[in-house]
C-alpha positions as CSV (number, residue, x, y, z in Angstrom):
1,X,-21.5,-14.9,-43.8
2,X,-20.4,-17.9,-41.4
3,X,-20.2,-18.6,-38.0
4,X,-16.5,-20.1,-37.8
5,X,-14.7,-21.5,-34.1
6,X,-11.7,-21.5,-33.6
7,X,-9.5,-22.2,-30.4
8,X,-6.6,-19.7,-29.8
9,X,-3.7,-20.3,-27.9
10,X,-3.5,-17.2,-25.7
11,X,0.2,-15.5,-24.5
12,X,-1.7,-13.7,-21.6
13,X,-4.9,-14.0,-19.4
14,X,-6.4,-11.6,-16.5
15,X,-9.7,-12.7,-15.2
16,X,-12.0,-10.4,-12.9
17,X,-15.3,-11.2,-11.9
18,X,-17.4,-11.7,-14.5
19,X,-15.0,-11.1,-16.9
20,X,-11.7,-12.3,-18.8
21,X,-9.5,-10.6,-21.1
22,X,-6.6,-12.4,-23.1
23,X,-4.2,-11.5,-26.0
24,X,-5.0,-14.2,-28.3
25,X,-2.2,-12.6,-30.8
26,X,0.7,-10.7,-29.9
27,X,-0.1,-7.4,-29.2
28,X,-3.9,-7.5,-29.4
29,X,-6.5,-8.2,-27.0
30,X,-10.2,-9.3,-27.0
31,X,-12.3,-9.3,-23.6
32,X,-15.6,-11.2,-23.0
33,X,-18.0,-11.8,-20.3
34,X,-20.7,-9.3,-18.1
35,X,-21.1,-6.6,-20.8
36,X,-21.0,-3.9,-17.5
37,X,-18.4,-5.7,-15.7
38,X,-15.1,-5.0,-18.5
39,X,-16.7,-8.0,-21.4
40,X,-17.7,-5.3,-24.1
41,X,-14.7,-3.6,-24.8
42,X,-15.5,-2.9,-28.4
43,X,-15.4,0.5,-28.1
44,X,-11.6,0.6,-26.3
45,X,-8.4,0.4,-28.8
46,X,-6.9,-3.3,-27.2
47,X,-3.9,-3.1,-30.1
48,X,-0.5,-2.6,-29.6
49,X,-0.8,-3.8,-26.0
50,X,1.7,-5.2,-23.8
51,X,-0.3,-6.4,-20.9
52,X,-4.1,-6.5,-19.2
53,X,-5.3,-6.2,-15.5
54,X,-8.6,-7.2,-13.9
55,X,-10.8,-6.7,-11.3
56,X,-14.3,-6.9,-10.2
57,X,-15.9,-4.4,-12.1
58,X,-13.1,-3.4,-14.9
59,X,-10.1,-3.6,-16.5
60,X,-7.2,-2.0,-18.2
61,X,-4.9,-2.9,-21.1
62,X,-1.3,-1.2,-21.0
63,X,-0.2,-0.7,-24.6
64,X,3.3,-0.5,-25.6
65,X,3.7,3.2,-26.1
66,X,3.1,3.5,-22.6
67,X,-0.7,4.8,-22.7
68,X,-3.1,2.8,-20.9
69,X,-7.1,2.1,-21.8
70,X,-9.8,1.3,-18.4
71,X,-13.3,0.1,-19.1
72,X,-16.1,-1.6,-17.3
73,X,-18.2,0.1,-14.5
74,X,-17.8,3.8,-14.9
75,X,-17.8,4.0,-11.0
76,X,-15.6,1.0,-9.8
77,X,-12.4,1.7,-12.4
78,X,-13.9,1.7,-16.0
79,X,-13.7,5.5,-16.2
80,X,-10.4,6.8,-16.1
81,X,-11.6,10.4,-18.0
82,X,-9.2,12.9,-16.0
83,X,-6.5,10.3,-15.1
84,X,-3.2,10.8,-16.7
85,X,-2.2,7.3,-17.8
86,X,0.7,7.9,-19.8
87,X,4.1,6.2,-19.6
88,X,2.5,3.2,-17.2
89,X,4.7,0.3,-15.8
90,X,1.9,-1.3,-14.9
91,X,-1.5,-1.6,-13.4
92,X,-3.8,-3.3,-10.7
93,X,-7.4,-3.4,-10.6
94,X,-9.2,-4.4,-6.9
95,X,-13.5,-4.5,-6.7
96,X,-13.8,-1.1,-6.7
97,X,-10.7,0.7,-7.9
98,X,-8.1,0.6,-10.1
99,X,-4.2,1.9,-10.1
100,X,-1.7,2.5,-12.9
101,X,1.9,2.6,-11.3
102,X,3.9,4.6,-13.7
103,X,8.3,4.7,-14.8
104,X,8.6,7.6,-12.8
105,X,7.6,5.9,-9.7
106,X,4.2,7.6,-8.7
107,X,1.2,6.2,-9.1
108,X,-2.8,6.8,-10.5
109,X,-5.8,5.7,-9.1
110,X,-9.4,5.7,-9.9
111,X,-12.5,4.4,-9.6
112,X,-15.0,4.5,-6.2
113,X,-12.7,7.5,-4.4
114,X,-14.0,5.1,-0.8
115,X,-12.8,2.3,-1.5
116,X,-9.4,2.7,-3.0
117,X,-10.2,4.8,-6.2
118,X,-9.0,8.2,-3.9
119,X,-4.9,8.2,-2.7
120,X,-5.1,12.1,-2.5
121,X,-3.0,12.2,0.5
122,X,-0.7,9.1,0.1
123,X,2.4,9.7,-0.8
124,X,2.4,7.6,-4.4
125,X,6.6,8.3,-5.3
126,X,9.0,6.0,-5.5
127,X,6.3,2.9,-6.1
128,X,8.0,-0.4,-6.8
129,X,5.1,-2.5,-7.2
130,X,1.1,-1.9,-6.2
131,X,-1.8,-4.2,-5.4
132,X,-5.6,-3.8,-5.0
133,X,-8.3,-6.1,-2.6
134,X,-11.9,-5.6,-2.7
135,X,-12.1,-2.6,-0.6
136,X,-8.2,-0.8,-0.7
137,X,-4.4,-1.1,-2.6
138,X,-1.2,-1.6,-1.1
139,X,1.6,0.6,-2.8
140,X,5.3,-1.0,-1.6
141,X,8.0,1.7,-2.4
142,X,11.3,0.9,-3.4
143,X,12.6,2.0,0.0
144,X,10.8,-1.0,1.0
145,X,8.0,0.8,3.1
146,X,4.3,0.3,2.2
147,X,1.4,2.4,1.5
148,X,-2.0,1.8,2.6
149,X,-5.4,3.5,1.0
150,X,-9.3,2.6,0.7
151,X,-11.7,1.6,2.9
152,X,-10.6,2.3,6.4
153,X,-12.8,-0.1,8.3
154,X,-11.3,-3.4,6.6
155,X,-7.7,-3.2,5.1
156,X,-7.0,0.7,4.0
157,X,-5.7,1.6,7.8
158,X,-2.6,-0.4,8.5
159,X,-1.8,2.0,11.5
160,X,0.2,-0.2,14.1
161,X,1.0,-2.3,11.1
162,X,5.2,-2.8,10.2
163,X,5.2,-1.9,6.6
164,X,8.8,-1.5,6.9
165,X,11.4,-3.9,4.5
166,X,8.2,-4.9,2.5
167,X,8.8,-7.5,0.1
168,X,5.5,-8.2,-1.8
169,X,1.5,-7.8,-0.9
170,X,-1.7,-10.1,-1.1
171,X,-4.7,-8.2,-0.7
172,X,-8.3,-10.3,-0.1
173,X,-11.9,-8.9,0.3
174,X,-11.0,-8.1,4.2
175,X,-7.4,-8.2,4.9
176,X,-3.5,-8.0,3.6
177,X,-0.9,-9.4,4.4
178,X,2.9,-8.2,3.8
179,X,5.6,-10.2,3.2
180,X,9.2,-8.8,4.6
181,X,12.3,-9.5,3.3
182,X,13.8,-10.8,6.3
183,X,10.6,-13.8,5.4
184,X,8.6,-12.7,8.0
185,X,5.0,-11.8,7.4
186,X,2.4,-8.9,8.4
187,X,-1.6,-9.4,8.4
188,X,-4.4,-7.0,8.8
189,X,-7.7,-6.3,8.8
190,X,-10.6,-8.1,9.4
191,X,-9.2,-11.1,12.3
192,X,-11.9,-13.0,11.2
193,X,-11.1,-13.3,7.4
194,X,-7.4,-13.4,7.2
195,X,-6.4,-9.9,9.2
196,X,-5.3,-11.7,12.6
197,X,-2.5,-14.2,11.8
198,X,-1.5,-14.5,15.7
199,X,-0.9,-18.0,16.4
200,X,0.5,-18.7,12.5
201,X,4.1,-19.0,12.1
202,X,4.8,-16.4,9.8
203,X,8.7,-17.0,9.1
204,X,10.7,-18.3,6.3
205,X,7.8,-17.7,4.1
206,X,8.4,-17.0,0.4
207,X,5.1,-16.4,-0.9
208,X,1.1,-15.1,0.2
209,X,-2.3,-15.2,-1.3
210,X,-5.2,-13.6,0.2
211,X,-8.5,-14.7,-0.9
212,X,-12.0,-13.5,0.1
213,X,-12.5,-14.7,3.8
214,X,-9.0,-16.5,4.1
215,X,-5.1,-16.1,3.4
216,X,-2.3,-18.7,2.9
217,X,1.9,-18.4,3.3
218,X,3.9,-20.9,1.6
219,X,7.2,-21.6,3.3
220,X,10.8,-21.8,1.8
221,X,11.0,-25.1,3.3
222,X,7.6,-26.3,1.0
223,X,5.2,-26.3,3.9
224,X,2.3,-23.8,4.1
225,X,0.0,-22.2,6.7
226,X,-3.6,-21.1,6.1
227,X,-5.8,-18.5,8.5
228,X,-8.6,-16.9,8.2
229,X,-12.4,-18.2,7.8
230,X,-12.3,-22.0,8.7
231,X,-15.4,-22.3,6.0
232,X,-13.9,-20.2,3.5
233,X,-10.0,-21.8,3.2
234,X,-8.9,-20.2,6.6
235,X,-8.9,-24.2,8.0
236,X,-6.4,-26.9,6.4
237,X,-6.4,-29.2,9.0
238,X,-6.6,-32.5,7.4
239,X,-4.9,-30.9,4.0
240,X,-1.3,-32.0,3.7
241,X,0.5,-29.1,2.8
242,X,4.1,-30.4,2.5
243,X,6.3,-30.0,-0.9
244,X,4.0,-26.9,-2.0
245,X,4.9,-25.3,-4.8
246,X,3.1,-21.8,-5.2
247,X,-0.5,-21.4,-3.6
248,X,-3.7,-19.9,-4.6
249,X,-6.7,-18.4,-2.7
250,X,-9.8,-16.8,-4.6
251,X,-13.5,-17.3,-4.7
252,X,-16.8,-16.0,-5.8
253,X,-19.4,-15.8,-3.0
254,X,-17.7,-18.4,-1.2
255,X,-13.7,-19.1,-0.5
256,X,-11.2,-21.8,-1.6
257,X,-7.5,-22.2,-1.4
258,X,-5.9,-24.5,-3.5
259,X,-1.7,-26.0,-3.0
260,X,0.2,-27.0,-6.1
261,X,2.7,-29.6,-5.6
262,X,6.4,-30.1,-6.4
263,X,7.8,-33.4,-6.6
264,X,10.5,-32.7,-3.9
265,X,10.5,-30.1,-1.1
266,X,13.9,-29.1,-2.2
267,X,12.5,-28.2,-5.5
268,X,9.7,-25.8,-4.0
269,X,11.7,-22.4,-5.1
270,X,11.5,-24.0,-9.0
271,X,8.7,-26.9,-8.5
272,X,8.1,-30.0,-11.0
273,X,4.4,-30.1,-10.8
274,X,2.8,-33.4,-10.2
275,X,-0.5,-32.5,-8.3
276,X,-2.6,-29.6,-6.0
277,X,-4.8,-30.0,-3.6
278,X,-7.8,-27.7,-2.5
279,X,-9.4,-26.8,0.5
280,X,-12.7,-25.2,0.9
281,X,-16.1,-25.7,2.9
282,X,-18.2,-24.0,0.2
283,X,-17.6,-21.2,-2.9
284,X,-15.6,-21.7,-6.0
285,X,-12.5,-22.7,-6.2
286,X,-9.4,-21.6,-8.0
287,X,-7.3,-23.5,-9.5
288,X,-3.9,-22.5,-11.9
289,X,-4.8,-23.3,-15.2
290,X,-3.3,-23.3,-18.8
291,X,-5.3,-21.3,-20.6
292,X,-7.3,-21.7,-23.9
293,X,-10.5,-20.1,-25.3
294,X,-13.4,-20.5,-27.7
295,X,-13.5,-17.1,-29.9
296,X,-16.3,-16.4,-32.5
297,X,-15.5,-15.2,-35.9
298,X,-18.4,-13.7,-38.1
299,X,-16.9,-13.5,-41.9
């Protein structure tokens, strides 16, 4: 028996945590990191599947029948014993919960019932698209309205909130933001990591990222505006953020932002990358990467 490396170039990658999970064939998958945080999955069936999602604490792999698999922390998402996850569109995992959207339009979620895990009560039909923060998940509906859950004291009460022509959601550790299609834009939660956006010019904007402490809008016309934290990617004074491209917030502990580049401002709906630039005061930060991995073989 020999210990053989070999470097696989991967279709698909979801990171969490402390934890990734790629199909390094088509449909297959192999997951790897914190053995309590989604990296031991050898007791879950990953073939047949059609795509992976990630959070904090767990993952799940939608297979091509439909069926879905969760594992990680029984509590935060990795247990979805009970949940009917059959003839999924797709999922998100947040830090605590996760949610399976399925072809019919409603939607399944699980994990810690405080913090997004419980919708009982939300009306889950006619789901276009979900996404899950730390502490709650955004549901948009294809009537372009939004649906708010989890933990009411940062982002799971939008009351007073405009979910109303909702185009796509960001959710972060503390705040959302929505964008509309008229390319106006909707924060909440916490105003000191990313829920007040007063004072940001929140039109034209095609795309939002939320982070941990800090969110960021790129503009149609290539330009981009960050809020939230000043230490944590909220502050980009000093950052040009001309000719962006897409954007990125994350972090681990600590909050970044990072701007890819296109060449020309005209090109920033379908960018020619040249560079990115980050901004951060401390944490790790995020960058877009091409993906490939080290996997061990034992034969």
């Amino acid at each position: 028996m020999k210990l053989v490396l070999r470097i696989l170039a991967f279709t698909a990658v979801n990171l969490g945590r402390s934890t990734i999970c790629a199909s390094p064939v088509p449909s297959s998958a192999v997951a790897w990191g914190h053995k309590d945080f989604g990296g031991d999955a050898l007791h879950v069936n990953l073939t047949n599947v059609a795509d992976i999602s990630c959070g904090g604490n767990a993952c799940v792999a939608r297979k091509k029948d439909g069926t879905a698999e969760a594992w990680g922390n029984k509590d935060r998402g990795g247990d979805a014993s009970g949940v009917d996850l059959t003839n999924v569109a797709d999922s998100s995992c947040g830090f605590y919960a996760c949610v399976a959207r399925k072809t019919d339009g409603t939607a399944e979620a699980w994990g810690n019932k405080d913090r997004g895990g419980n919708a009982s009560g939300v009306d889950l039909t006619n789901v276009a698209d979900i996404s899950c923060g730390y502490f709650a998940c955004v549901a948009r509906k294809k009537d372009g309205t939004a649906e708010t859950w989890g933990g009411e004291d940062y982002v799971g009460n939008a009351s007073g909130v405009d979910l109303t022509n909702v185009a796509d959601s960001s959710c972060g550790i503390y705040a959302c933001v929505a964008r509309k299609t008229d390319g106006t834009a909707e924060a909440w939660g916490s105003k000191d990591f990313g829920g007040d956006a007063s004072g940001v010019d929140l039109t034209n904007v095609a795309d939002i990222s939320c982070g941990n402490y800090a969110c960021v809008a790129r503009k149609k016309d290539g330009t981009a505006e960050a809020w939230g934290s000043k230490n944590c990617g909220g502050d980009a004074s000093g950052v040009d953020l001309t000719n962006v491209a897409d954007i990125s917030c994350g972090g681990s502990g600590g909050g970044a932002c990072v701007a890819r580049y296109s060449s020309t401002a005209s090109e920033a709906e379908k960018p020619t990358v040249t560079t990115s630039e980050a901004w951060k005061n401390h944490g790790l930060m995020v960058f877009p990467f091409v993906f490939a991995s080290i996997m061990y073989y034992l034969w």
